[in-house]
Structure formats: C-alpha cells, structure tokens
MARMISE-415335 format. One line per field, with one value per residue: residue number from 1; residue in one letter; x, y, z of N, C-alpha, C in turn. Coordinates in Angstrom, 2 decimals, padded with zeros to 5 digits. Atoms other than C-alpha are relative to their C-alpha. Layout:
# MARMISE-415335
i: c(NUM ...) $
aa: c(A ...) $
neast: c(X ...) $
nnorth: c(Y ...) $
nup: c(Z ...) $
caeast: c(X ...) $
canorth: c(Y ...) $
caup: c(Z ...) $
ceast: c(X ...) $
cnorth: c(Y ...) $
cup: c(Z ...) $
***
This chain:
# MARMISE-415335
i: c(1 2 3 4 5 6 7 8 9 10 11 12 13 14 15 16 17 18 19 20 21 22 23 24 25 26 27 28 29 30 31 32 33 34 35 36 37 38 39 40 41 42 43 44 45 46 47 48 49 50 51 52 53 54 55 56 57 58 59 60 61 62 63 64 65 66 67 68 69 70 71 72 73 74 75 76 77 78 79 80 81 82 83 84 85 86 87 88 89 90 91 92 93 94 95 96 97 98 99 100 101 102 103 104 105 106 107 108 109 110 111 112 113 114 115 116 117 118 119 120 121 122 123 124 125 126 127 128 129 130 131 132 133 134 135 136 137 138 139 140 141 142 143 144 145 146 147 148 149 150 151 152 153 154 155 156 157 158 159 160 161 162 163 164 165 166 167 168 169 170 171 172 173 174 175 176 177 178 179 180 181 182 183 184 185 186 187 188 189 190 191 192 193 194 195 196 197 198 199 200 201 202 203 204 205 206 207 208 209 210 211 212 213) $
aa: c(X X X X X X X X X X X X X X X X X X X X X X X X X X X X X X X X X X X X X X X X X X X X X X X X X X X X X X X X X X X X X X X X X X X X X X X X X X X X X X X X X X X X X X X X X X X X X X X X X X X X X X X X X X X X X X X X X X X X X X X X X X X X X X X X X X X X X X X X X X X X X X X X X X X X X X X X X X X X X X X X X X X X X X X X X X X X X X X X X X X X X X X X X X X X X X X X X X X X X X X X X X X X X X X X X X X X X) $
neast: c(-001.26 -000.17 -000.16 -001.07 -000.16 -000.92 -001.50 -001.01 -000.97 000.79 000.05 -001.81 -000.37 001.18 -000.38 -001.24 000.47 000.78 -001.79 -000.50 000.86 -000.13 -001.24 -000.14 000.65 -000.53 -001.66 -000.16 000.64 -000.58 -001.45 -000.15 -000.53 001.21 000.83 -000.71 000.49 001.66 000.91 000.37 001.00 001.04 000.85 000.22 000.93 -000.71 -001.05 -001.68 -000.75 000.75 -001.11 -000.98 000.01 -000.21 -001.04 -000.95 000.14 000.44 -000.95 000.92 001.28 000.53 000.15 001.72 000.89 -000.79 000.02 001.50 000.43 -000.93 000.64 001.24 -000.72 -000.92 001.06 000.54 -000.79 -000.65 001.41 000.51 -001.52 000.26 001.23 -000.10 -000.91 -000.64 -000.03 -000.90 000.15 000.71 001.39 -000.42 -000.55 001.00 000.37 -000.96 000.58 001.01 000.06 -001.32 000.77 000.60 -000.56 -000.75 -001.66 -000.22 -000.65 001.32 -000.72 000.06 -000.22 -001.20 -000.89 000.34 -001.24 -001.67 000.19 -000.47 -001.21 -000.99 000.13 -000.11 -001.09 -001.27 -000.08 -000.26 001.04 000.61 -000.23 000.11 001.47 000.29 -000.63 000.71 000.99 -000.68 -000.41 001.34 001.15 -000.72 000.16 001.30 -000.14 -000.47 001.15 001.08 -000.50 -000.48 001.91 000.34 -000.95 000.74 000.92 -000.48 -000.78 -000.94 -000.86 -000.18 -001.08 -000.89 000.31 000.82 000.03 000.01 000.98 001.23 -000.71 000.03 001.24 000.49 -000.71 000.31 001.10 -000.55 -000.33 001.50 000.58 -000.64 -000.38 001.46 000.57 -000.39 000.92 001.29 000.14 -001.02 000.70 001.47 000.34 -001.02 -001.09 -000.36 -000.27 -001.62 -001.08 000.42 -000.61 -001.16 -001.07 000.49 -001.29 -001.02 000.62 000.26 -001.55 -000.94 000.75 -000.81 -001.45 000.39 000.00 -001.08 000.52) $
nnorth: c(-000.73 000.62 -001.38 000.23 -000.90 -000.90 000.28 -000.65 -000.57 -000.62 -001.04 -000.47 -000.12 -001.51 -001.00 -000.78 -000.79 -000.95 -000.77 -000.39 -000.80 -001.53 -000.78 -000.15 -001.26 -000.39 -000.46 -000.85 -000.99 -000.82 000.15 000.95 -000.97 -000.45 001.13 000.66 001.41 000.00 000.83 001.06 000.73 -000.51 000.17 001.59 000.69 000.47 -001.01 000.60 001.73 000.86 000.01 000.53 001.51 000.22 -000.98 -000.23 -001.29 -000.69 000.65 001.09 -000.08 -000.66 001.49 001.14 -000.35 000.05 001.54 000.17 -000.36 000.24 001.25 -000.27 -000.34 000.64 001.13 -000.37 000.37 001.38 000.23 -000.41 000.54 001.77 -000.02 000.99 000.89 -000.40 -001.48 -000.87 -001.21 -000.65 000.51 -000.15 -001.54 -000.58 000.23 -000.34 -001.60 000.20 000.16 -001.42 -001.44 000.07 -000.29 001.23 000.07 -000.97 -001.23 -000.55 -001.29 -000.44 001.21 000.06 -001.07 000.87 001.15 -000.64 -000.80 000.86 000.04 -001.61 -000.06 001.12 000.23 -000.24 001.15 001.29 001.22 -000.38 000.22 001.55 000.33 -000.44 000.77 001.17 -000.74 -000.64 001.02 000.81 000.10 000.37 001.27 000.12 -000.23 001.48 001.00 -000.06 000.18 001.73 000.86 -000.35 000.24 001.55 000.35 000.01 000.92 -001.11 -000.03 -001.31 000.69 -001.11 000.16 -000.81 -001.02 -001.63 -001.06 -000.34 -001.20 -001.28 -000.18 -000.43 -001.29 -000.96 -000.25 -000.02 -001.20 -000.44 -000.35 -001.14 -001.29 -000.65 -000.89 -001.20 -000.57 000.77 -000.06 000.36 001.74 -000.09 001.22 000.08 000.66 001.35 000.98 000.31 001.18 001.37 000.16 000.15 001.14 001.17 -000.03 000.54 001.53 000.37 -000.35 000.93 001.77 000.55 000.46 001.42 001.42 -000.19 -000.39) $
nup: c(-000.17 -001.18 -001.21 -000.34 -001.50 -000.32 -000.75 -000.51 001.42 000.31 -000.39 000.19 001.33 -000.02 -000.32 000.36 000.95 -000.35 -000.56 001.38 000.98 -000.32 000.72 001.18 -000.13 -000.85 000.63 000.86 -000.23 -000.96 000.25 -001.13 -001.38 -000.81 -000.33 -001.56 000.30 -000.61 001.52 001.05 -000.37 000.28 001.17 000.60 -000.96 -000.82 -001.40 000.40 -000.07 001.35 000.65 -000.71 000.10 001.80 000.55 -000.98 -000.40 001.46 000.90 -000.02 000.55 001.27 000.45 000.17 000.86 001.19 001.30 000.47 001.69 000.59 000.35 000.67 001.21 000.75 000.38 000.55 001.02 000.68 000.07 001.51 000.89 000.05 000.45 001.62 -000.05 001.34 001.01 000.82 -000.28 000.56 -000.09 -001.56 -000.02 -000.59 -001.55 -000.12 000.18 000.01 -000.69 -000.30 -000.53 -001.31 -000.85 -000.54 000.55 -000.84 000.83 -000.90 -000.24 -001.62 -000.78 000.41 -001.27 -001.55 -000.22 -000.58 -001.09 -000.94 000.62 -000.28 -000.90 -000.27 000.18 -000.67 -001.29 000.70 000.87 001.23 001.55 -000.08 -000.16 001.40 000.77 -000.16 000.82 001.41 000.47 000.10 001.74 000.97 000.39 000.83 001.24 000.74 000.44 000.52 001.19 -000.08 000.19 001.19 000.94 000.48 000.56 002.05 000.02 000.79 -001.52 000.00 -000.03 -000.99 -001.64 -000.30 -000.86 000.40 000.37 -000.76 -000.65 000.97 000.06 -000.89 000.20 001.25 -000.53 -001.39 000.61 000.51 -001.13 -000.86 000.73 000.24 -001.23 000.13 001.38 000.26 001.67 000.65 000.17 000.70 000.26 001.45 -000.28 -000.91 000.64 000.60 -000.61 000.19 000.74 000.18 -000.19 000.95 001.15 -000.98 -000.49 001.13 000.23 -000.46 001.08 001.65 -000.49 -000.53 000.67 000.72 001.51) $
caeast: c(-027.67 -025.38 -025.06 -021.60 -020.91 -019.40 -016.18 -013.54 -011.56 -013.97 -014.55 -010.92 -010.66 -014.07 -012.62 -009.15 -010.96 -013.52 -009.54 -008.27 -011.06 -011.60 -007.61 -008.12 -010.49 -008.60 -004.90 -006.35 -008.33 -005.76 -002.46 000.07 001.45 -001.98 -004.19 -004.19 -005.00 -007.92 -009.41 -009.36 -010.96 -013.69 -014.52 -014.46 -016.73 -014.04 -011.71 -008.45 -007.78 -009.61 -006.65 -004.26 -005.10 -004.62 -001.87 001.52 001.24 000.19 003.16 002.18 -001.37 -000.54 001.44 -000.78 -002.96 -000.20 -000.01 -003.96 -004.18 -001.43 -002.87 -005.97 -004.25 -002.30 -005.39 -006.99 -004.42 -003.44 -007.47 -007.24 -003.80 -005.10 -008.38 -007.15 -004.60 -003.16 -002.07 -000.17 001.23 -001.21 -004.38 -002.69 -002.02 -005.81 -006.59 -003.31 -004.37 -007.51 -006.38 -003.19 -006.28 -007.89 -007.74 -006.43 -002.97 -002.74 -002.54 -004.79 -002.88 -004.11 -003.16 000.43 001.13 -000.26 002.77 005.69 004.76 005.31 008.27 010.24 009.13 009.70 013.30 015.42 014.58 016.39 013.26 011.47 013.85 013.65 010.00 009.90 012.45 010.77 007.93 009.87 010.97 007.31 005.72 009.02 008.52 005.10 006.13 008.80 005.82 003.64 006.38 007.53 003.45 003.02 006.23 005.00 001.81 003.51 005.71 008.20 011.53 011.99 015.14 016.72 017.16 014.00 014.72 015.99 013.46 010.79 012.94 013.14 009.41 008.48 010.61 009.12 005.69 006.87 008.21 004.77 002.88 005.35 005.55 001.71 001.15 003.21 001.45 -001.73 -001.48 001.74 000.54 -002.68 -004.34 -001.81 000.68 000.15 -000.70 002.46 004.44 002.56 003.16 006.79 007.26 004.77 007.28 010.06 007.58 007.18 011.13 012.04 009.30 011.04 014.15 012.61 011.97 014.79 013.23) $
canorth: c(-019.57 -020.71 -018.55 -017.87 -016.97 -013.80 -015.54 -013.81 -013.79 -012.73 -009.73 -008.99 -008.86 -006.44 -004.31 -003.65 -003.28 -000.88 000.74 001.00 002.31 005.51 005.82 006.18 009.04 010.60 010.58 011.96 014.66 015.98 014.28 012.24 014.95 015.91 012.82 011.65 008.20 009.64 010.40 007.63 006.06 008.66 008.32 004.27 004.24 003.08 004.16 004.36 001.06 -000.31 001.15 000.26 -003.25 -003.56 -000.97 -000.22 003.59 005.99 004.85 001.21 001.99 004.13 001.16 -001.35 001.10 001.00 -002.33 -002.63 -000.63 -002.05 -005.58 -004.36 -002.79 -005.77 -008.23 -005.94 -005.89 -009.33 -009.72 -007.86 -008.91 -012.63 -011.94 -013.87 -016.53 -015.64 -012.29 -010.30 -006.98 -005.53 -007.11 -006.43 -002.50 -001.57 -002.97 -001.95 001.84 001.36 000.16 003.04 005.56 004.06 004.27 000.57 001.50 004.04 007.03 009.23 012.90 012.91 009.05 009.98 013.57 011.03 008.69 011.32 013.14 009.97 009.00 012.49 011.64 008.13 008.00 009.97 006.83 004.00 001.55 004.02 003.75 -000.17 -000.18 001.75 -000.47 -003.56 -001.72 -000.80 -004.66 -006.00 -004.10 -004.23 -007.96 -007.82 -005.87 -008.71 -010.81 -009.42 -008.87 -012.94 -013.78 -011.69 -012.94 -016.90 -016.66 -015.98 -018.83 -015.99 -015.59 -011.80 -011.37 -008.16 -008.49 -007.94 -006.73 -003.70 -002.91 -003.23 -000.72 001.63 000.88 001.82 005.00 006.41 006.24 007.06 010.14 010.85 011.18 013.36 015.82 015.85 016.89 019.39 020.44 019.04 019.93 018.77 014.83 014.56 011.24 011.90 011.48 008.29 006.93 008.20 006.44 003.23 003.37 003.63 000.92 -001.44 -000.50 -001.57 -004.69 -005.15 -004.90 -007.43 -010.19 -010.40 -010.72 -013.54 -015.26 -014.61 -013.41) $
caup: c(008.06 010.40 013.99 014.76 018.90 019.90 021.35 023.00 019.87 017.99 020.06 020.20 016.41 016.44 018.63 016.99 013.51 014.95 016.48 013.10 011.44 013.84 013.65 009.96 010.59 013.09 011.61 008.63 010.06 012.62 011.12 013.26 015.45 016.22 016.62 020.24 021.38 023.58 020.05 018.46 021.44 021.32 017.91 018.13 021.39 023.14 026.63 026.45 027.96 024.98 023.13 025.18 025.06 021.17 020.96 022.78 022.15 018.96 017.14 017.23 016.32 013.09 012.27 012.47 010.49 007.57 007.31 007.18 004.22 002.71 002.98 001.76 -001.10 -001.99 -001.66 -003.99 -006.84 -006.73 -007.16 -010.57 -011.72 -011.46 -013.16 -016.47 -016.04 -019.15 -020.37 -022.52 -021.70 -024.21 -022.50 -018.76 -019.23 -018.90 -015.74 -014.70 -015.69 -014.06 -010.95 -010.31 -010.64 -007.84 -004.12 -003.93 -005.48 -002.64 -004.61 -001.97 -001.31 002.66 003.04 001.39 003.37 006.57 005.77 005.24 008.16 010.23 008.44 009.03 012.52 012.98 011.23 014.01 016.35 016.11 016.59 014.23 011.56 012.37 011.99 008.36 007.29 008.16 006.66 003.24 003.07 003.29 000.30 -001.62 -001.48 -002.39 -005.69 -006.56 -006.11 -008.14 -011.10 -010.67 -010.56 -014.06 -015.64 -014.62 -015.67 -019.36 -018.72 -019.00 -016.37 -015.63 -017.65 -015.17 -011.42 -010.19 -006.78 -008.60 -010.75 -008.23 -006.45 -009.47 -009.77 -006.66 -006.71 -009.87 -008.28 -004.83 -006.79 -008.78 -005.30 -003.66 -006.48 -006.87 -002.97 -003.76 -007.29 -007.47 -011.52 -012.01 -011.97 -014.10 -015.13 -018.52 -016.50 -014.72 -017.82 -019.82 -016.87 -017.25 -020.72 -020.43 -018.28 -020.34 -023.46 -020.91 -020.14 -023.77 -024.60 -021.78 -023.11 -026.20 -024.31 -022.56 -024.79 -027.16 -029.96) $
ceast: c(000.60 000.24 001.54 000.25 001.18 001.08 000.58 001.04 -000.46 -000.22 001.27 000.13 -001.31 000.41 000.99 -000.72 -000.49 001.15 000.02 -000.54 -000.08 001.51 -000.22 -000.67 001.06 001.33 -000.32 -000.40 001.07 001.94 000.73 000.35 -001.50 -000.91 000.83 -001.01 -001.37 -001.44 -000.43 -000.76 -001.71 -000.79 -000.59 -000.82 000.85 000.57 000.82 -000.01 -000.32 001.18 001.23 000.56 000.34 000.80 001.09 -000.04 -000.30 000.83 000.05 -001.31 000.11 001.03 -000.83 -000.89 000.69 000.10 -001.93 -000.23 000.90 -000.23 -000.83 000.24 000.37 -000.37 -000.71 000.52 000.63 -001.57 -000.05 001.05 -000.12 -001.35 000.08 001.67 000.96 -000.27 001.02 000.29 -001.22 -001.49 000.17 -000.41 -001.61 -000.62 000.87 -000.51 -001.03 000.30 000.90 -000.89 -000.75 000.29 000.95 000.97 000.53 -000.01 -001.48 001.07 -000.24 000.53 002.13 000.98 000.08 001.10 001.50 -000.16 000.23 001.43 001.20 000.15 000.84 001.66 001.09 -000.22 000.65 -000.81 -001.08 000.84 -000.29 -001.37 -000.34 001.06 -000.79 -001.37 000.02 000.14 -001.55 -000.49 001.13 000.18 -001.18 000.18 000.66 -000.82 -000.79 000.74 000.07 -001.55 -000.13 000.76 -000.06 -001.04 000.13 000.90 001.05 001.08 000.68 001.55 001.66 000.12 -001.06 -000.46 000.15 -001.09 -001.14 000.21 000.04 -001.75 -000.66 000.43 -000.38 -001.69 -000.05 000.16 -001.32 -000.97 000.62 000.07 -001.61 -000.35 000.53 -000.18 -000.90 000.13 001.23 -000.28 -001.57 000.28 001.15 000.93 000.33 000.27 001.25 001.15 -000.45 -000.08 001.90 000.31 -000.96 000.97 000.98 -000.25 000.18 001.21 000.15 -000.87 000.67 001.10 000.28 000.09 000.84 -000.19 001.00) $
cnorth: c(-000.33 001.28 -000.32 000.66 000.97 -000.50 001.10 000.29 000.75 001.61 000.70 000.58 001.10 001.23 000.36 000.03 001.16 001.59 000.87 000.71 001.62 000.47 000.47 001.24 001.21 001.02 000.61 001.43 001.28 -000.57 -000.76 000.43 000.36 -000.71 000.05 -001.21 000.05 000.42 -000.95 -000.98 000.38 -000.04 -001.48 -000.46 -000.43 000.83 -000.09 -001.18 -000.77 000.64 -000.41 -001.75 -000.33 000.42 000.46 001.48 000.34 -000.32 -001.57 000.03 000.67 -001.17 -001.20 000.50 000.10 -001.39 -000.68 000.13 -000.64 -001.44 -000.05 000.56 -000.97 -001.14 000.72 -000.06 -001.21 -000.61 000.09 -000.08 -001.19 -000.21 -001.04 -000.73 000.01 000.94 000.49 001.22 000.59 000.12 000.22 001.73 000.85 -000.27 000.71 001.92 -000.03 -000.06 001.30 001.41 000.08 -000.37 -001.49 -000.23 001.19 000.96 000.43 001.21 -000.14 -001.42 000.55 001.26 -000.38 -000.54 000.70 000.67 -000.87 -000.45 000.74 -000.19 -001.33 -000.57 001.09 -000.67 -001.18 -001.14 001.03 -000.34 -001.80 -000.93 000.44 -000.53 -001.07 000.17 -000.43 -001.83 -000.88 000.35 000.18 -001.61 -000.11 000.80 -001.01 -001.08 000.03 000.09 -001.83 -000.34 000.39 -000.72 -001.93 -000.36 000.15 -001.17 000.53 000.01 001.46 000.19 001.00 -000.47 000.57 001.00 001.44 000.54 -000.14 000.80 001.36 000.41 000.82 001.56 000.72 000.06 000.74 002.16 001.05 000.66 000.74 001.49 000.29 000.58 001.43 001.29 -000.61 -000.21 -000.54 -001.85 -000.12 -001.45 000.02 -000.63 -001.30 -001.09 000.20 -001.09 -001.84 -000.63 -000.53 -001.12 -001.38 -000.15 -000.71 -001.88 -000.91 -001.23 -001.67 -001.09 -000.64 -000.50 -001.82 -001.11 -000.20 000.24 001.41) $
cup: c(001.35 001.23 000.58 001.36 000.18 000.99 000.43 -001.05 -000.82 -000.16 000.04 -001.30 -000.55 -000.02 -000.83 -001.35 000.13 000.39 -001.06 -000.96 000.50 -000.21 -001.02 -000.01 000.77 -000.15 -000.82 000.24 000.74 -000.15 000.98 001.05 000.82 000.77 001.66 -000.06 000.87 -001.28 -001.00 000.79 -000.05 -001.45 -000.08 000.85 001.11 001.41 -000.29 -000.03 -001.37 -000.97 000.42 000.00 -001.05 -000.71 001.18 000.27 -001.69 -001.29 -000.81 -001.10 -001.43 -000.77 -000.46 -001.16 -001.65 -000.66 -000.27 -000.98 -000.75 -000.77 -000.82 -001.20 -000.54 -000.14 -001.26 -001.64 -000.28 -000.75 -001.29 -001.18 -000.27 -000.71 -001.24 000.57 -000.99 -000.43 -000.39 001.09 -000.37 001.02 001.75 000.28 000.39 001.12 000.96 000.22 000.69 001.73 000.55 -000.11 000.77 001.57 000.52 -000.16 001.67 -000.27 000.72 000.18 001.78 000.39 000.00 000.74 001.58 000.23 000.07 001.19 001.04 -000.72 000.26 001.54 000.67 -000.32 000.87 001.11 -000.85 -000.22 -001.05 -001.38 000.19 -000.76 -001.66 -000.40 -000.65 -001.13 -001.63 -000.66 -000.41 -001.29 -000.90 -000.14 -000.59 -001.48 -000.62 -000.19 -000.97 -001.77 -000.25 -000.20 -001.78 -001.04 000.11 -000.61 -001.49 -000.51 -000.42 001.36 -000.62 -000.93 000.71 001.73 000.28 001.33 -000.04 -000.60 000.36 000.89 -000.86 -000.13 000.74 000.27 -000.57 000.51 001.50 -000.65 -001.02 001.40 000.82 -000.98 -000.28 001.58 000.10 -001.26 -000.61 -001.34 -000.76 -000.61 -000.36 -000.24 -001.25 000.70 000.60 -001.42 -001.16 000.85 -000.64 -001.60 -000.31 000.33 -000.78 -001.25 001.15 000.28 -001.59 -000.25 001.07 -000.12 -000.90 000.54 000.69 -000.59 -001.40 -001.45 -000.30) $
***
C-alpha cells in the first residue's frame, strides 16, 4: 500500500473538512443565529485562528457548508441516476422514489429549517442576497443537468424548456419541505410518492412527445 505524506495541502484540506464537519454539528444544534465560530472550533479541536484561516467569518463558513452537502448530494444522485445506461421512465421511478426518501435528496427537517433561517437572514444584504443567488443558480443548473442527462440517455430531446421545468420542479419540492416543517403529518411518504408519480405521468406524456408518437 502506497504511503502518502502529510503535505501542506493535504493538511489544509484535513483541516477544513474536520471545519465543516463540526459546523454541521454545531449549526444544527444551536441554529445560525446561535452557533458561534468559537464553537465550531471547540468541537473540531481547533482555535479560532484555525477558523479563521479557512473561513472569512460565520457567513462564509455556513456557506461553504451548503455547498458541501450539496455536492455530496449531487455526487450521490448522479451515482444512482447513472446506474443503468438505459432507462425507461417505468424502470427510473423506483430508484427515483428511493432516493427522494433519503438523506441524499436533502429532505432532512433540521438541515431545511438550518437553510431558511439563513436565508431570511442573509437576503436583506446585498452580498447575502448575491451569495443565495449564486447559490440558487448552481443547483438549478445541476437539475437541468440531470433532466438533459435522463432525456440523452433515451436518445430523447426534452421537448419543454427545461430551465423552466427544473424551476417548477424544484419549487414543488421546495414547497413539500416547507409545508412539512410546518406539519410534520401533512407530507407522508404517500405524498412524496403521489408527487413523483405526477411528474413521471408528466415524464411519461413528454416521451411520447419526443418522440412523436
């Protein structure tokens, strides 16, 4: 096995994981108003400076920690959306279901009251709103990606604009997780999978269209 040396980069890229990870504890435990950045060094071992170095201020750092998961989310579903090189709707829709009930779709209640709570906060700045734009544009590209990936691998061309309806997409889920923090019972596993029904009918519907049947 080969021995790889603790470089200076290395250690760099240690530390700010090791960062990110106590943030993740941290923000959820005590929220974003609450967290301070002398906790997140205390939980990670660290001193401040050791946050300091890796992060401009708390704002920064729960950044950073958004697009972590986000990545990690969106390595995870391209993982299981690419599993077969060829698929149907029919043969897509249970992985699909499968994955939207687990934590790699994001659907977490303390990750999702974590994110409006910075949000509410972050949009009466002008580089906050700047920053959840920028934000908004990153994983709304990664949905157009992931429709355009599904609809090539059928040798199929989407046949709606798909910037929109990865905008409607995102909306109607966006809208599922805000109405369940606010009624745990209102959003049951039924309901995810009635949605994901609908828009597979929808998926169905614009196959055919595709291909002009």
């Amino acid at each position: 096995m080969a021995f790889e040396p603790l470089t200076p980069d290395r250690r760099r890229a240690m530390t700010r994981r090791h960062l990110l990870d106590a943030a993740a504890i941290v923000f959820a435990r005590d929220g974003f108003h609450g967290a301070t950045l002398d906790e997140v060094a205390k939980t990670a071992g660290f001193t401040k400076g050791a946050v300091y170095s890796n992060f401009k201020n708390k704002d920064d750092l729960f950044l950073a920690l958004v697009d972590d998961r986000a990545e990690r989310a969106f390595a995870v579903i391209e993982e299981i959306l690419d599993t077969e090189p060829q698929h149907s709707s029919d043969e897509q829709l249970p992985r699909v279901r499968q994955l939207m009930k687990s934590d790699a779709a994001m659907w977490d209640d303390t990750w999702q009251a974590l994110y409006l709570e910075f949000l509410l906060y972050a949009r009466r700045t002008p580089e906050g709103r700047a920053k959840l734009a920028a934000r908004d544009r990153y994983e709304h590209a990664a949905a157009e990606h992931f429709i355009e990936s599904e609809y090539a691998a059928r040798g199929r061309k989407f046949p709606y604009p798909i910037r929109e309806f990865a905008q409607v997409m995102r909306a109607v889920w966006l809208g599922l997780q805000i109405e369940r923090l606010a009624d745990p019972e209102a959003v049951t596993d039924a309901t995810i999978d009635t949605a994901l029904d609908l828009l597979y009918e929808f998926d169905r519907i614009a196959e055919k269209l595709a291909s002009g049947e």
